[in-house]
C-alpha positions as CSV (number, residue, x, y, z in Angstrom):
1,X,16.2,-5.3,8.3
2,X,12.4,-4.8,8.6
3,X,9.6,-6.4,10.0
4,X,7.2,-8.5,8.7
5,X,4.2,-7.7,11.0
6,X,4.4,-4.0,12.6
7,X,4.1,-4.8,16.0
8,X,1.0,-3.1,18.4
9,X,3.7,-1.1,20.4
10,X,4.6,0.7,17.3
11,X,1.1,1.0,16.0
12,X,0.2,2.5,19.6
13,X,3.1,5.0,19.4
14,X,2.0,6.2,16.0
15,X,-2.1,5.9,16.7
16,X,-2.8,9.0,14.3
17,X,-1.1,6.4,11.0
18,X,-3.3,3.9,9.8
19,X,-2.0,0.3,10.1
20,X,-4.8,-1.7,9.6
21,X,-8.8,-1.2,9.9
22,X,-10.7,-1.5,12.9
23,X,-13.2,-4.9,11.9
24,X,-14.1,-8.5,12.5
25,X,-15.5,-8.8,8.7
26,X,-13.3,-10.9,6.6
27,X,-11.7,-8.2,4.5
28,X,-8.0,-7.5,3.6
29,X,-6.8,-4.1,1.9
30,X,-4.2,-5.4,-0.3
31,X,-1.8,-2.1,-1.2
32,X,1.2,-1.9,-4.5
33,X,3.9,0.8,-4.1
34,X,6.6,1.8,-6.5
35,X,4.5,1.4,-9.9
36,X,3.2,2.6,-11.7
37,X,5.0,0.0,-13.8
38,X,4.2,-1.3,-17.5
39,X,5.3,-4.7,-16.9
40,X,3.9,-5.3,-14.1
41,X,0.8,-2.9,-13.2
42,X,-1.4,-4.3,-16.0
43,X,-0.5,-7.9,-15.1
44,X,-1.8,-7.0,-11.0
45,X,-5.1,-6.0,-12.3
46,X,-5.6,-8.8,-14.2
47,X,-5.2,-10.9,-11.2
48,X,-7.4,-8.9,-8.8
49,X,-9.9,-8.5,-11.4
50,X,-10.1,-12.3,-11.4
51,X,-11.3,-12.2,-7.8
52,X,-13.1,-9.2,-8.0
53,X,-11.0,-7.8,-5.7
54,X,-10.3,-3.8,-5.3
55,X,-6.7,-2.6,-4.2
56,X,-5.0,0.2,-3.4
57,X,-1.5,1.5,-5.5
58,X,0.2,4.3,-3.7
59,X,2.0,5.8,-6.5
60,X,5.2,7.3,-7.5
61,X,4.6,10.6,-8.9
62,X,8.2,10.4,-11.3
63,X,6.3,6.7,-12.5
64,X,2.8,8.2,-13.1
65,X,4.9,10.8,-15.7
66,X,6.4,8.1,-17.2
67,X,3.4,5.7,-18.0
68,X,0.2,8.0,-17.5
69,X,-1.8,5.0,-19.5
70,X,-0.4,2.8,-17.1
71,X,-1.8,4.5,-14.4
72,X,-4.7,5.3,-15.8
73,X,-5.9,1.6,-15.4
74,X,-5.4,1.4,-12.2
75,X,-8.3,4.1,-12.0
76,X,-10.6,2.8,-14.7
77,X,-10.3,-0.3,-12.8
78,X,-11.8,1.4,-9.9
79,X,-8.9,0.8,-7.7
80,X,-7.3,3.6,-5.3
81,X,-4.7,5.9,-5.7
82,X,-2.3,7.2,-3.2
83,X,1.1,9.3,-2.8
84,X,4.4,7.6,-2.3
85,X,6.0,11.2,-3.0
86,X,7.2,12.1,-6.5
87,X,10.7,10.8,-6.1
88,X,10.4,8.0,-3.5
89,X,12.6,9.9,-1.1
90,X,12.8,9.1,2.8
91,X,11.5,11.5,4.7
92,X,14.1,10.7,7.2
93,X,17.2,11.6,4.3
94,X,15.2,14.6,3.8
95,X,15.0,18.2,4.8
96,X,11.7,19.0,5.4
97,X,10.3,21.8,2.6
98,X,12.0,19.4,0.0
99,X,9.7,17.1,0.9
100,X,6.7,18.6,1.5
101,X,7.2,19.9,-1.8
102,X,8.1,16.4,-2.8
103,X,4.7,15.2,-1.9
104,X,2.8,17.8,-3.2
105,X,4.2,17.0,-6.4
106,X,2.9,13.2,-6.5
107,X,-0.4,14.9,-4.9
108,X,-0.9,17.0,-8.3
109,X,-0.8,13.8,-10.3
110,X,-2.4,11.1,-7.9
111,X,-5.3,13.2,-6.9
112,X,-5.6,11.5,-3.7
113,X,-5.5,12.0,0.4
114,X,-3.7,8.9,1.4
115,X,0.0,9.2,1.7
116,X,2.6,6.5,2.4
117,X,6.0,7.5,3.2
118,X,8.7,5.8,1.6
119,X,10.2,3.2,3.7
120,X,7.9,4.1,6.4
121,X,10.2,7.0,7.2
122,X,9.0,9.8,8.5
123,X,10.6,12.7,10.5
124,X,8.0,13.9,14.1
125,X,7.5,17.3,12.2
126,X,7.1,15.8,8.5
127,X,4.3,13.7,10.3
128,X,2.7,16.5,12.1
129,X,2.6,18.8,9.0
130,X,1.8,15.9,6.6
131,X,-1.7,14.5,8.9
132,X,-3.3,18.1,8.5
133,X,-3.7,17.3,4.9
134,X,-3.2,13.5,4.1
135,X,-4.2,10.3,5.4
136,X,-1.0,8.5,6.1
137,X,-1.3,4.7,5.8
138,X,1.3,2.5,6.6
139,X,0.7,-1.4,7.3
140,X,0.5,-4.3,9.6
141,X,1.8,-6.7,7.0
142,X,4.8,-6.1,5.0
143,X,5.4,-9.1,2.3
144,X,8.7,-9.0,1.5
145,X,8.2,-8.8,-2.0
146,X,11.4,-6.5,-2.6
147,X,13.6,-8.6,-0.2
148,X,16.3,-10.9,-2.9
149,X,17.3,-12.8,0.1
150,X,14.1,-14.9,0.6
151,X,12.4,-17.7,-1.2
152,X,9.0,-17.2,-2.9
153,X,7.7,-19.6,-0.2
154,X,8.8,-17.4,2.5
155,X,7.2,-14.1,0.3
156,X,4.0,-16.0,0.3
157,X,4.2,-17.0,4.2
158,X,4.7,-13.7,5.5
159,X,1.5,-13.2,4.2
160,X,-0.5,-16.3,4.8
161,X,0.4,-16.8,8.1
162,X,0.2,-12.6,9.3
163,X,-3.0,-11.3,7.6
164,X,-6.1,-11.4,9.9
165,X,-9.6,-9.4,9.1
166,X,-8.7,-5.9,8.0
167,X,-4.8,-6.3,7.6
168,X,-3.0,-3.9,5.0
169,X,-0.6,-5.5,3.6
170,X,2.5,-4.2,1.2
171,X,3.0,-5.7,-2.5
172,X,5.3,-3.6,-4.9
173,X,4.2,-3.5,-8.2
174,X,8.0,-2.7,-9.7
175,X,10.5,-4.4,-11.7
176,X,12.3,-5.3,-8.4
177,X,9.1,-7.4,-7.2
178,X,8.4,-8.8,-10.4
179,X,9.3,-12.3,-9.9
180,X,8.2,-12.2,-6.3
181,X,4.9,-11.0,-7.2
182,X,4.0,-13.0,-9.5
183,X,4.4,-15.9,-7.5
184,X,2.7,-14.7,-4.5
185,X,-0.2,-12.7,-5.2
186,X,-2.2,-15.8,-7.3
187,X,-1.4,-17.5,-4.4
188,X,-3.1,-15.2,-2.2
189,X,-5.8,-14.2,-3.7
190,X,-6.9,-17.5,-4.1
191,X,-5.9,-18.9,-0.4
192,X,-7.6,-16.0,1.4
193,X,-10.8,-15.8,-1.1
194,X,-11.0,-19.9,-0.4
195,X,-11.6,-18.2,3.3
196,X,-14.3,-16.0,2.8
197,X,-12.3,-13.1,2.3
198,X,-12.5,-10.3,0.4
199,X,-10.6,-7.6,-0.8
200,X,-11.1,-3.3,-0.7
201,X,-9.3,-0.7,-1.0
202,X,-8.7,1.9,1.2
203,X,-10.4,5.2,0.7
204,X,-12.1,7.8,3.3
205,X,-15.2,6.6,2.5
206,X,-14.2,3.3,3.8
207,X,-12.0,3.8,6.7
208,X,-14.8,6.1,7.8
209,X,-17.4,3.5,7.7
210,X,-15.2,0.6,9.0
211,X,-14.5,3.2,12.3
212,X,-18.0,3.9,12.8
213,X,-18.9,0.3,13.1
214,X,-16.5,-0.8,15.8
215,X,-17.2,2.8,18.0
């Protein structure tokens, strides 16, 4: 079970994660988990590179071993990296030194401040700890990409019908999302650039500047 759109209560419990950025400019942060992936990696920057669009791939450190080329296009592509821990563990399955030290492995590799849990699960004292040295982002859009039990339509309509200006929303760029994926994400790109949108990735530099603006 999850949910498609994180709703304002739980944003308003958690108001120290970010779940989407503060503006009324027509921008979306489109974000890939799980990868990085040789079959399917290369073929998402293809397609945001067709729409100039930036993204943002939170990374799993045990992947970026595997295929450092792989990720290594993601940053000559000038898209973000974050940390999705080394071994995709939830924190909420977790004791918390493992995981710290879980994190810090990914860190090493990813270079990066932002920090997604796995699953979105985090334990009150992982978060505390984790916010003195990350950025945790989570989302306010979740496509559904990993789910077998829905169509491709319904993929694609969790998005369409959810994103508004400065939405993060959750692709996977794994094996598991393949098929999803590929259906969707043309479909997106192209719907939401036909809109005037256009597409960043998150980093300090922009959250920053997005936060100043609405103050």
């Amino acid at each position: 079970m999850y949910l498609v759109k994180t709703p304002k209560i739980i944003q308003n419990l958690f108001p120290n994660f970010t779940w989407k950025v503060p503006t009324e400019e027509k921008v979306i942060y489109l974000t890939f988990d799980d990868g990085p992936n040789p079959e399917v990696t290369p073929w998402v920057i293809e397609q945001l590179a067709a729409y100039n669009a930036k993204a943002t791939f939170f990374a799993v450190g045990e992947e970026v071993d595997k295929y450092p080329t792989v990720f290594q296009q993601v940053i000559d592509a000038g898209h973000t990296t974050g940390n999705h821990t080394y071994n995709h563990v939830s924190g909420w399955a977790s004791d918390n030194i493992p995981f710290f030290h879980n994190t810090r492995r990914c860190a090493r590799l990813v270079n990066s401040t932002l920090f997604r849990p796995p699953f979105g699960r985090l334990k009150p004292k992982q978060a505390q700890f984790l916010q003195r040295h990350y950025r945790i982002v989570m989302w306010d859009v979740l496509s559904g990409d990993f789910d077998n039990n829905i169509t491709n339509e319904q993929c694609l309509a969790n998005v369409t019908k959810n994103v508004v200006a400065g939405s993060i929303v959750v692709f996977h760029d794994s094996a598991k999302a393949k098929d999803k994926l590929q259906y969707v994400l043309p479909k997106v790109l192209a719907h939401f650039a036909a809109q005037g949108y256009t597409f960043e990735q998150l980093n300090d530099q922009n959250l920053e500047k997005r936060a100043l603006k609405t103050a």
